[in-house]
C-alpha positions as CSV (number, residue, x, y, z in Angstrom):
1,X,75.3,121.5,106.7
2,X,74.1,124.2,108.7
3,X,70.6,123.7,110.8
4,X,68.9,126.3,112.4
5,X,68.0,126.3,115.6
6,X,65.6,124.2,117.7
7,X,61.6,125.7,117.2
8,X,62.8,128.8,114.8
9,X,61.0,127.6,111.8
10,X,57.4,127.2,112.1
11,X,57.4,123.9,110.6
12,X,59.2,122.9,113.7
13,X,56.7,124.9,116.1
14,X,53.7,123.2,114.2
15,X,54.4,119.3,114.9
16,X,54.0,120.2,119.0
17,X,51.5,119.3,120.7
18,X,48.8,121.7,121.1
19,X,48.9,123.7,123.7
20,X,53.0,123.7,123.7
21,X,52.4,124.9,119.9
22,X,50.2,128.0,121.4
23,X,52.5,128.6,124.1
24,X,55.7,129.3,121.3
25,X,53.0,131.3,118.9
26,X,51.2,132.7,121.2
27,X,52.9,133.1,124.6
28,X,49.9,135.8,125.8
29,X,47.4,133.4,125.4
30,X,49.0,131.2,127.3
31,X,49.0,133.3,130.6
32,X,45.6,134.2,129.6
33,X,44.4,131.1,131.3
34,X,45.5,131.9,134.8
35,X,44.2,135.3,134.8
36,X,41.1,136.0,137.0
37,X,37.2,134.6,135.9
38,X,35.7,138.0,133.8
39,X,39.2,139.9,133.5
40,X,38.8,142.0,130.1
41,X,41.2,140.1,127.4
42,X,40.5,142.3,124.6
43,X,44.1,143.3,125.1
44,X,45.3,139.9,124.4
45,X,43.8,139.4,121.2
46,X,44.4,142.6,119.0
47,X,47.0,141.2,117.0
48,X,46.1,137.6,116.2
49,X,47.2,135.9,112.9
50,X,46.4,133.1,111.2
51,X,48.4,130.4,109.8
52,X,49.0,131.8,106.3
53,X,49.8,135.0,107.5
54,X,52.9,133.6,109.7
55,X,54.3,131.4,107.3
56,X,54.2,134.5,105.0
57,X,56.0,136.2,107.8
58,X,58.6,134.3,107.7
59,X,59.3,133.5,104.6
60,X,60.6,137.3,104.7
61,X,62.9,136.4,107.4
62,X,64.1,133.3,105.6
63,X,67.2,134.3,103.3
64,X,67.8,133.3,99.9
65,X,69.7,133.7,96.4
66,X,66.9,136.2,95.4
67,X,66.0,137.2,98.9
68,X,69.1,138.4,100.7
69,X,69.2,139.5,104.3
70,X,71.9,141.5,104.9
71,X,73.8,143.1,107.4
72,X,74.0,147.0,105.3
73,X,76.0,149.5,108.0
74,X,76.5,151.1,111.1
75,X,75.7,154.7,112.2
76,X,76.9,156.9,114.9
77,X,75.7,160.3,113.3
78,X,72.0,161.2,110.9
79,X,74.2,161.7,108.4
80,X,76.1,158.7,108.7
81,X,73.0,156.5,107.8
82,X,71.6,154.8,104.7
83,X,69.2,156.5,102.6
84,X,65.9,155.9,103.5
85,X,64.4,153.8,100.9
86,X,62.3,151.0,102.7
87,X,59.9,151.4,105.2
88,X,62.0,150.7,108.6
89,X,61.2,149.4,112.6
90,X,63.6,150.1,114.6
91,X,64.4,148.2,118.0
92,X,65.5,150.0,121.5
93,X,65.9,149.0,125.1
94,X,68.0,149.4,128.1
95,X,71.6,147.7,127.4
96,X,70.8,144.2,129.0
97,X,67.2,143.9,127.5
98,X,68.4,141.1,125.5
99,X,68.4,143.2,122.4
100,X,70.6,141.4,120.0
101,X,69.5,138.3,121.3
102,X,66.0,138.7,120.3
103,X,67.3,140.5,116.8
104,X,69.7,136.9,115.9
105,X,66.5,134.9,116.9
106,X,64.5,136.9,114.5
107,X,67.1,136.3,111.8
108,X,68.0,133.2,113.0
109,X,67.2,131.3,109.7
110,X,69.4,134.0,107.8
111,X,72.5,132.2,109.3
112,X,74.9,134.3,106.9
113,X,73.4,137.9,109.3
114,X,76.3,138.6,111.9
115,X,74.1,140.5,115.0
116,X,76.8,140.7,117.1
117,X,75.6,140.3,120.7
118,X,78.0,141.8,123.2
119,X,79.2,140.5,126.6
120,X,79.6,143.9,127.9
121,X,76.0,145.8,128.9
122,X,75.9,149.2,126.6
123,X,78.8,148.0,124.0
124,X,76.2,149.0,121.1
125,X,77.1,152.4,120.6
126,X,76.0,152.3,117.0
127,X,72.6,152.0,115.2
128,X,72.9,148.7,113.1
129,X,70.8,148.8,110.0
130,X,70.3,145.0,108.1
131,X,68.0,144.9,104.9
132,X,65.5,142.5,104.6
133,X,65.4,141.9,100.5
134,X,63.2,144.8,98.8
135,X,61.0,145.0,101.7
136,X,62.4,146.6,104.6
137,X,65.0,147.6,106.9
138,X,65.3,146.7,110.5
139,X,67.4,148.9,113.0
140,X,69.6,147.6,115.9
141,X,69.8,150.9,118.5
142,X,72.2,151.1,121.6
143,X,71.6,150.2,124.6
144,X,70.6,152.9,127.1
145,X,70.5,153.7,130.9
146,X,73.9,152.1,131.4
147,X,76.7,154.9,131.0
148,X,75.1,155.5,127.7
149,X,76.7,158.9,126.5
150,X,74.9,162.4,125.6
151,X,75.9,161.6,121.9
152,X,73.6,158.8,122.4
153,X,71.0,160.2,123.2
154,X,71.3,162.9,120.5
155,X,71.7,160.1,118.2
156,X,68.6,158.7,119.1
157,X,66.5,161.3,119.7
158,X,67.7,162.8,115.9
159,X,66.5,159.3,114.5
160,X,63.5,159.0,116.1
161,X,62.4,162.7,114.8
162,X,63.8,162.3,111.3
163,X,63.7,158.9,110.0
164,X,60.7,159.5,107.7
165,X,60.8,156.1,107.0
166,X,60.5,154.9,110.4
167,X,57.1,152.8,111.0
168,X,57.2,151.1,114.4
169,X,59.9,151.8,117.3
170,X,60.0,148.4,119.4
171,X,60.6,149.1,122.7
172,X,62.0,145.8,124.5
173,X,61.5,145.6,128.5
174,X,62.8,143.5,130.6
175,X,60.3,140.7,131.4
176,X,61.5,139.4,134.6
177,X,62.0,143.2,136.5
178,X,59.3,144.9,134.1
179,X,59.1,148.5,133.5
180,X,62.1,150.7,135.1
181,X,62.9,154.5,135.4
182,X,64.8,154.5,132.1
183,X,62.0,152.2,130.3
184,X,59.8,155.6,131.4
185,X,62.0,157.8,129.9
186,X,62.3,156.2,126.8
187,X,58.5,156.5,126.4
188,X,58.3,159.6,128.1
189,X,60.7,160.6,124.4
190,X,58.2,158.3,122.4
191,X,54.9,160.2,123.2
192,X,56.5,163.1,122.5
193,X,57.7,162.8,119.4
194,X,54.3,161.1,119.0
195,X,56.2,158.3,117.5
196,X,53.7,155.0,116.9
197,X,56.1,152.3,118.7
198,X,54.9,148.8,120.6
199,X,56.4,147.2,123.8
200,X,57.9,143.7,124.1
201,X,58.5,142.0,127.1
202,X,61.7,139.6,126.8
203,X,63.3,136.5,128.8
204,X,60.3,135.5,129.5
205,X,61.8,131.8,129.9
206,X,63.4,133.5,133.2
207,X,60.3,134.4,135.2
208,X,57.8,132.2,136.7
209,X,54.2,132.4,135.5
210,X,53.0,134.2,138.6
211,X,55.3,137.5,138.2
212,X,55.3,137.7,134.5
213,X,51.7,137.7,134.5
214,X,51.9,140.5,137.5
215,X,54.3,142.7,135.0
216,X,52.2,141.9,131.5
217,X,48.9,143.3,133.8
218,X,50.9,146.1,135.2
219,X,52.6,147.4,132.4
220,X,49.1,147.0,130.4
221,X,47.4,149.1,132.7
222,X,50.0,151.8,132.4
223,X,50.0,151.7,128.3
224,X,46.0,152.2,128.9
225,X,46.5,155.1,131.4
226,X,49.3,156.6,130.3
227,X,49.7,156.4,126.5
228,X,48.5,157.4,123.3
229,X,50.9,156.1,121.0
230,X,51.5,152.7,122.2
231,X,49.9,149.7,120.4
232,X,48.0,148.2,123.4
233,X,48.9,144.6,122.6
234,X,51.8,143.3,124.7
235,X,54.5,141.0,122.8
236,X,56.2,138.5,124.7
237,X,59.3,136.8,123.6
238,X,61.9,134.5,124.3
239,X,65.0,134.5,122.5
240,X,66.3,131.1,123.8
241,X,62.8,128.8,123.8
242,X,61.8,131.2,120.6
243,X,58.2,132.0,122.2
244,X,56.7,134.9,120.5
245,X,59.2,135.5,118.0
246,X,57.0,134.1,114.7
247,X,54.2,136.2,116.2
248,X,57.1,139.2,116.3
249,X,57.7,138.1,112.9
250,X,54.3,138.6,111.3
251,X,54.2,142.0,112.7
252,X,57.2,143.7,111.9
253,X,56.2,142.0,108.5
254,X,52.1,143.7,109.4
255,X,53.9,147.2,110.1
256,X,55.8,147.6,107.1
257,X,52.8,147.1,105.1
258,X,54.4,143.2,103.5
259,X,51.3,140.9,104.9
260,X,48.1,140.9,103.0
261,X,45.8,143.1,105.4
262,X,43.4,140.6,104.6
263,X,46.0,137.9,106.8
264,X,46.2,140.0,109.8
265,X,43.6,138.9,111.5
């Protein structure tokens, strides 16, 4: 039989002990701790979810006979993509973010979804669309920054502008070197499409405490001087130790209007 992996189901998270349990659901609290006496952690609580709300979460990223999680199609070209009918989040980053990582550990406990994760930086040169039942669609982009082409970033730029459908743009930065010239451009294209879209910080098993908390204060003090669009809340995630991922979960689930509002909080 087939067994998911290690901490992917919640039920798993939930018989840790405490503060290893808050450190998998919550890795921003966690750093929270070490941050200066009277540092302003408003930032750090925006999104905060209870217990209901998560399991509901992933219950939408569980598959089953009535709730399938499939893998629909691939895109190079607007016209190439499927019609629009669910409200969709897309994910980009530069090509060794840990893209596809992070989207198999969101769909890890849909073990029939193929996210094919490449051993070769910028080998997504598609846009990889998987439906979530009858609630949503989530979109794999390419890579950039790495000898990604101009059809690229046509491809991306057209989808960012068009996709009518399009709720939330995750934008995935490197945890351990934080934010880099083509993470700037990205939301340089972001703000001016004035496309709502929220930044996640992954590997975060790969950088000591000190740094990541260096980055997560840096790059929150950028999204506070230097954006409108950004969602001011930081998500940090893991892909092999699964921190953050049932909070990423619950909000893809938040931003495509399938949790309660009522749980959100």
């Amino acid at each position: 039989g087939w067994a998911p992996p290690p901490l992917a189901a919640l039920s798993q998270v939930l018989r840790l002990e405490r503060s290893r349990r808050t450190g998998i659901v919550f890795p921003l609290q966690k750093l929270e701790r070490y941050l200066a006496p009277g540092t302003d952690t408003a930032r750090f609580h925006l999104f905060q979810p209870g217990l209901a709300a998560l399991q509901h979460a992933e219950s939408l990223f569980r598959s089953s006979q009535g709730h399938p999680i499939d893998y629909v199609s691939s895109a190079v070209r607007m016209d190439h993509v499927p019609p629009s009918a669910l409200p969709e989040v897309c994910f980009i980053g530069r090509s060794n973010v840990g893209k596809s990582s992070l989207i198999r550990a969101l769909f890890s406990l849909a073990p029939e979804v193929e996210v094919r994760v490449s051993k070769t930086p910028g080998h997504t040169k598609k846009m990889n669309f998987f439906k979530v039942g009858k609630y949503f669609t989530l979109v794999d982009m390419p890579g950039y920054g790495y000898r990604a082409p101009q059809d690229f970033v046509e491809m991306v730029e057209a989808y960012l502008q068009e996709r009518r459908n399009l709720k939330r743009t995750f934008l995935l930065v490197d945890g351990v070197v934080g934010l880099q010239k083509t993470d700037h451009t990205a939301i340089e294209m972001l703000e001016e499409f004035g496309i709502p879209y929220v930044m996640v910080l992954t590997k975060i098993d790969r950088v000591s405490r000190g740094a990541l908390l260096k980055n997560v204060l840096g790059i929150q003090e950028f999204v506070k001087e230097n954006t409108q669009g950004c969602f001011p809340q930081l998500f940090l995630v893991s892909s092999v130790e699964f921190s953050g991922v049932h909070l990423l979960r619950c909000f893809v689930a938040h931003v495509t209007g399938n949790l309660p509002a009522a749980e959100a909080t």
